[in-house]
Every structure is written in C-alpha cells, then in structure tokens.
VOBA-1610 file (N, C-alpha, C; in pm, whole numbers, padded with zeros to 5 digits, always signed):
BEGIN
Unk+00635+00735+01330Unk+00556+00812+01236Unk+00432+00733+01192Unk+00432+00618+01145Unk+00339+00527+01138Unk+00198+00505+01228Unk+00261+00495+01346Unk+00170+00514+01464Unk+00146+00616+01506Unk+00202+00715+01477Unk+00106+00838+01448Unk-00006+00861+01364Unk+00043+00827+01247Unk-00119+00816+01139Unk-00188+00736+01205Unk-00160+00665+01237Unk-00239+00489+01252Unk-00377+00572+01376Unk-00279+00653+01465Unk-00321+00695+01567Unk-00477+00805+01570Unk-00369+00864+01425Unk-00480+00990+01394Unk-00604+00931+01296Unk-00621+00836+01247Unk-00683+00789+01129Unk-00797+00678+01251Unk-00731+00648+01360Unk-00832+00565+01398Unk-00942+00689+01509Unk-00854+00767+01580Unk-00919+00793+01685Unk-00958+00984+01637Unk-00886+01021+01547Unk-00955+01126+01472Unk-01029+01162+01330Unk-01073+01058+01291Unk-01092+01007+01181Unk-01137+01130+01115Unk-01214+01200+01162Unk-01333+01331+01113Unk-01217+01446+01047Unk-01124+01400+01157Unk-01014+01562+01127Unk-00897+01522+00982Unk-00894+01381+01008Unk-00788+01312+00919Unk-00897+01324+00737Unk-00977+01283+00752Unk-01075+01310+00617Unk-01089+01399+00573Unk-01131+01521+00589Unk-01079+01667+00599Unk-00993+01699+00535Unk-00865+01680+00573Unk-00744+01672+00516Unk-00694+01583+00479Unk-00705+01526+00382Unk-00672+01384+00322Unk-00565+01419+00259Unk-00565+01516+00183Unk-00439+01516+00074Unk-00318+01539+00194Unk-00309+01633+00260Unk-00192+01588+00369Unk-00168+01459+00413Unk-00282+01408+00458Unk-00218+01293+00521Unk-00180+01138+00419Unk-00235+01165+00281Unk-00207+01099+00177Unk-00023+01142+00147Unk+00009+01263+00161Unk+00130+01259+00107Unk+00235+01238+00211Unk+00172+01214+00355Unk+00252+01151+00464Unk+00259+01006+00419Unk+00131+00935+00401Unk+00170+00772+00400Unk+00268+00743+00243Unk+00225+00837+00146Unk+00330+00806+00002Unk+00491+00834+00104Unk+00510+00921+00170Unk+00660+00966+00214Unk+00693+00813+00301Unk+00580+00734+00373Unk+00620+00685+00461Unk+00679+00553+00337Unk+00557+00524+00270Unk+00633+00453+00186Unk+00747+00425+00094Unk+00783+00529+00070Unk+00902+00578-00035Unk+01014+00554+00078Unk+01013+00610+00200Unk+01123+00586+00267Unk+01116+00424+00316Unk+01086+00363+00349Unk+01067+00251+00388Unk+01108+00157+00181Unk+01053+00182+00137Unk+01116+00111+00046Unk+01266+00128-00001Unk+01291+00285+00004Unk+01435+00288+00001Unk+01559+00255+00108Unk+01489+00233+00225Unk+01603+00164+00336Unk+01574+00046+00347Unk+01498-00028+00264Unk+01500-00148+00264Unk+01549-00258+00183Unk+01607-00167+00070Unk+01661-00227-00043Unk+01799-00360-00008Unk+01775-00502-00079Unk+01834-00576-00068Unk+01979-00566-00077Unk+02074-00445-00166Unk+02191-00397-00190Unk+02286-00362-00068Unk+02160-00308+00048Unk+02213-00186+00100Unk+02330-00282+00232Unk+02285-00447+00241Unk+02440-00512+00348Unk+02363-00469+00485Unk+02169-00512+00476Unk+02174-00502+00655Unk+02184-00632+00669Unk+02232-00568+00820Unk+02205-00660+00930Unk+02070-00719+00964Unk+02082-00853+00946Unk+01928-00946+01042Unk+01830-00848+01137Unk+01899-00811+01246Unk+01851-00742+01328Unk+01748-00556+01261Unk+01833-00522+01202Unk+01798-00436+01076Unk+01667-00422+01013Unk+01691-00530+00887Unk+01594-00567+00870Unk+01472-00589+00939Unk+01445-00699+01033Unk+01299-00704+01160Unk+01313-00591+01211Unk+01390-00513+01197Unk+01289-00365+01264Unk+01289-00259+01115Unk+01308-00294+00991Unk+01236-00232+00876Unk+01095-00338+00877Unk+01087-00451+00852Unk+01002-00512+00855Unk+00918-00462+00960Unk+00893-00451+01075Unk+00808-00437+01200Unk+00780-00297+01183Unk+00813-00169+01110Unk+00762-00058+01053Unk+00669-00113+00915Unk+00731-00206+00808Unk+00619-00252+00738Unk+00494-00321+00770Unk+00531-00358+00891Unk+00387-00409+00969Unk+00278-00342+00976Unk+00374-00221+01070Unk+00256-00068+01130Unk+00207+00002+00997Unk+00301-00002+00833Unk+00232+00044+00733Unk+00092-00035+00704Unk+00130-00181+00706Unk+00057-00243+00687Unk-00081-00242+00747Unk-00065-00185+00902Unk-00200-00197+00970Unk-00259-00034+00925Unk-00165-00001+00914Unk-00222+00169+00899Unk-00305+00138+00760Unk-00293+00113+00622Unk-00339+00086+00539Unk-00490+00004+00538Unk-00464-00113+00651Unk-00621-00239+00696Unk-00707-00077+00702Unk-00648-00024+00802Unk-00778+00114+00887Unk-00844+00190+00799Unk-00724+00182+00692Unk-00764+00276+00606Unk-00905+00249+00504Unk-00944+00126+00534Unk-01041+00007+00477Unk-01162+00034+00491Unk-01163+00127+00696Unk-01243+00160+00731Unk-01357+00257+00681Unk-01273+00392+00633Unk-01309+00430+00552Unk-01287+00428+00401Unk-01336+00357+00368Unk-01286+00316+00185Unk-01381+00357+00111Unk-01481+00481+00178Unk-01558+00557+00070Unk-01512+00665+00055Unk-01392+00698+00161Unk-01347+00857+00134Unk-01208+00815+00022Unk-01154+00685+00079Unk-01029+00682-00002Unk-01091+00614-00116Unk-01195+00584-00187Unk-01203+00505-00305Unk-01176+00605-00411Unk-01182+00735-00402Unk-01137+00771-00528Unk-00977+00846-00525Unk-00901+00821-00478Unk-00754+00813-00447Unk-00693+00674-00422Unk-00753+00526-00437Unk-00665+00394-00423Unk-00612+00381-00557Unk-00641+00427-00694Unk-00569+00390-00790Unk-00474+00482-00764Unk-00428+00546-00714Unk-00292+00617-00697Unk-00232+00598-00620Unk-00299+00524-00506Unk-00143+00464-00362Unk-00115+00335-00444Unk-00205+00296-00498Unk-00150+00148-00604Unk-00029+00176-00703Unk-00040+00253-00774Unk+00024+00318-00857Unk+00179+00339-00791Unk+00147+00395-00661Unk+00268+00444-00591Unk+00356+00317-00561Unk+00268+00236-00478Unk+00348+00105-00419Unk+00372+00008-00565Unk+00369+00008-00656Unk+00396-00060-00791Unk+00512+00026-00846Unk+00474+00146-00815Unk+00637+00215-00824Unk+00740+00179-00743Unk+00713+00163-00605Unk+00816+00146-00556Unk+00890-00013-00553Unk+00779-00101-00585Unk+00812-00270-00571Unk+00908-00257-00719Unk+00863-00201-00802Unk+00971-00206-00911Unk+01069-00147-00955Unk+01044+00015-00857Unk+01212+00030-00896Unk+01295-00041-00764Unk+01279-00072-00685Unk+01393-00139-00558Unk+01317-00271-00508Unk+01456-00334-00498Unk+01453-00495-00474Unk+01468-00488-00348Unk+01339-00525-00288Unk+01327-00562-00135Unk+01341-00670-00059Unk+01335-00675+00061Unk+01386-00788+00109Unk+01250-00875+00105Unk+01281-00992+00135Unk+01139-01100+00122Unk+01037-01076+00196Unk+01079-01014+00345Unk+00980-01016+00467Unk+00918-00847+00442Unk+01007-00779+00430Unk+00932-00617+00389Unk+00848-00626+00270Unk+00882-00708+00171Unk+00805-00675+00042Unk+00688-00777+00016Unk+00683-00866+00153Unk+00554-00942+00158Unk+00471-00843+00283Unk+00504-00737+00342Unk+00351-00677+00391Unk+00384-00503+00312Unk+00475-00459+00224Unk+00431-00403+00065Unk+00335-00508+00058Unk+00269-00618+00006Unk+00200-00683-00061Unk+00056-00685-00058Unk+00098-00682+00113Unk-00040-00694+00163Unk-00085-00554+00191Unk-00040-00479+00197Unk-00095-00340+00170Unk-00130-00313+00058Unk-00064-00362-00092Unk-00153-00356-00191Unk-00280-00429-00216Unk-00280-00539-00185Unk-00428-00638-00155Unk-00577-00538-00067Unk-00532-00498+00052Unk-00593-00378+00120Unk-00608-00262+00047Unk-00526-00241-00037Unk-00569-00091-00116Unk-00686-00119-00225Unk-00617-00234-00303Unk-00698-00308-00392Unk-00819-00350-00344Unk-00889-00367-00199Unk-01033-00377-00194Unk-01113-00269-00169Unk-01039-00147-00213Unk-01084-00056-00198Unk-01123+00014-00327Unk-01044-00014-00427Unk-01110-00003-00593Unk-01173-00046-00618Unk-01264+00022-00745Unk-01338-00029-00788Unk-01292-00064-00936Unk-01382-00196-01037Unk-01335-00228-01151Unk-01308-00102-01233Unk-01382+00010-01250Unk-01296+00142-01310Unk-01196+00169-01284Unk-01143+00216-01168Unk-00994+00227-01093Unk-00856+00121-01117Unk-00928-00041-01139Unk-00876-00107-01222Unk-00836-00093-01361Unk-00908-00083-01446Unk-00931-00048-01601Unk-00838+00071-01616Unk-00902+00201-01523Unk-00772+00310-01530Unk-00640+00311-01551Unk-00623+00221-01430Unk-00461+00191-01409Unk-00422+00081-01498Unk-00484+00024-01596Unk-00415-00075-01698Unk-00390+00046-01804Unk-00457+00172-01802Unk-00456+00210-01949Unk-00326+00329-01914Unk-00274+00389-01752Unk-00218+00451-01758Unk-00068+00420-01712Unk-00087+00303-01641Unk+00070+00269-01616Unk+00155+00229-01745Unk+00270+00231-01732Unk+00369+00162-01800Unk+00363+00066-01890Unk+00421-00013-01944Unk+00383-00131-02011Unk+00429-00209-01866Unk+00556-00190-01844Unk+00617-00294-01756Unk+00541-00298-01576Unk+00521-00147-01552Unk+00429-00190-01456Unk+00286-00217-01475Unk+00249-00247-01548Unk+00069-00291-01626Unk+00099-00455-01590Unk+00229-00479-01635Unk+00256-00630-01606Unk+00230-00689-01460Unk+00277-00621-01340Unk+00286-00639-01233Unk+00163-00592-01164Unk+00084-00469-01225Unk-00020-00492-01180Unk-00128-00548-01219Unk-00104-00661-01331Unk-00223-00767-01347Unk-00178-00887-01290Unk-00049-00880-01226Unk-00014-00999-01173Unk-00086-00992-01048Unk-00044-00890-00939Unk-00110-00863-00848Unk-00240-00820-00837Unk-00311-00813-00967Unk-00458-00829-00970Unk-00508-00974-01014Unk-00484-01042-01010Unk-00524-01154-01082Unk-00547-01232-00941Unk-00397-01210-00888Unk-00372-01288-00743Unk-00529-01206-00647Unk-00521-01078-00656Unk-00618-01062-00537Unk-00770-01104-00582Unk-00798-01109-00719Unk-00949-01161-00766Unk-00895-01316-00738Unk-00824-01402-00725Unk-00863-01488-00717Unk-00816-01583-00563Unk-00760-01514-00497Unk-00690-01550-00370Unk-00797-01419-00234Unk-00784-01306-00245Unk-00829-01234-00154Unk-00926-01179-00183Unk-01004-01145-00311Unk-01137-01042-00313Unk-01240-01198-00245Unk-01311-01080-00167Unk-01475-01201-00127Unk-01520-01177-00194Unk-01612-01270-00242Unk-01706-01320-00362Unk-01809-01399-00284Unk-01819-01415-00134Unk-01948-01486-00106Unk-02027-01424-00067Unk-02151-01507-00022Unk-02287-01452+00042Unk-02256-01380+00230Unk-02307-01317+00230Unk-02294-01237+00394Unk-02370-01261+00456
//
C-alpha cells in the first residue's frame, strides 16, 4: 500500500494533488495501522518486527516525496503532525519503527511554517504540546537548515 502512494505521488503527482484529501486519509490509515501492529505489548517476533520496520521505511520515503511538493501540503502538515504525535503517544513502539515515525515527523516538520508551529502549541493537549516541543526543539536545532545556498 505504501508503494502504491509512493508510486502515485511520484509519477502522478498532478492527479494525486487534486485529490489530496483522499490520499491524505490513505497515508493517516497507513499510519494508524502501522502504529497499532507495532506496539511493543503485542510478543513479535525479530523477524516481525524488520518487516513492520521496512513498511516504516516505505512510510518514511513516501513522506521525504511528499517534501517535493510542500506547497500543496503546507497547509495540511500541522495535522499529519498532530496525527503522528497522536499516535507516538498513545502506543509504545518498538525502537526501530518509532525512529523512522521520527523521521517522518522531522520531514513533515520542514514543511511548516512558524504559524503551523504556534497553532499546534495552542491546540494540542497539554501532554502532547510537551512532545511536540520536544520534537521541535530537536528539529530547529539538529535538522532545520539555517545556511547559505
């Protein structure tokens, strides 16, 4: 399923923009499921896991593409943020799935702007406001570029 978006977002881009809100509530589904079979409780197997992980990969790359165009998605990234902060906090993931969750939030996050920031401090949670200044702090000072081009 992954590589299907991945598929349609790179090589149909025109048709995928268009319809964004569909294909926005495909990648929230892809995520929601992937966080819920990945939960640390659930007694996988090694083998298991690297192939939940290696679907968090393909989220992961599907999300970079999504970079590509980050003028159509800039005013919908405070809400896949929102989403993946939902899901990192209600279920405890495994180390290797919930480090490219991570990096898909870093990628979403260069796609906001400081409003979209500000937004999402004033509308999340208390407890997820926490986590997302943690993970904002980390990307202003580890991943946003700040140099000359």
């Amino acid at each position: 399923m992954v590589q299907v978006t991945r598929y349609l977002l790179t090589y149909r881009s025109v048709w995928v923009l268009d319809r964004l809100p569909s294909f926005l509530a495909c990648y929230r589904h892809l995520v929601s499921s992937l966080a819920i079979n990945s939960v640390v409780t659930r007694g996988l197997s090694p083998k298991e896991v690297d192939e939940i992980a290696a679907c968090a990969l393909a989220l992961s790359k599907l999300t970079k593409s999504m970079k590509k165009h980050s003028k159509s998605f800039k005013r919908v990234s405070a809400y896949l943020v929102a989403d993946i902060l939902h899901q990192l906090e209600q279920y405890a993931l495994h180390k290797s799935i919930k480090l490219h969750f991570t990096n898909c939030m870093y990628a979403i996050l260069s796609m906001c702007d400081s409003y979209s920031a500000d937004y999402l401090v004033r509308v999340l949670p208390p407890s997820t406001q926490l986590l997302f200044k943690s993970f904002y702090t980390k990307y202003k000072n580890f991943h946003k570029f700040t140099g000359k081009v």
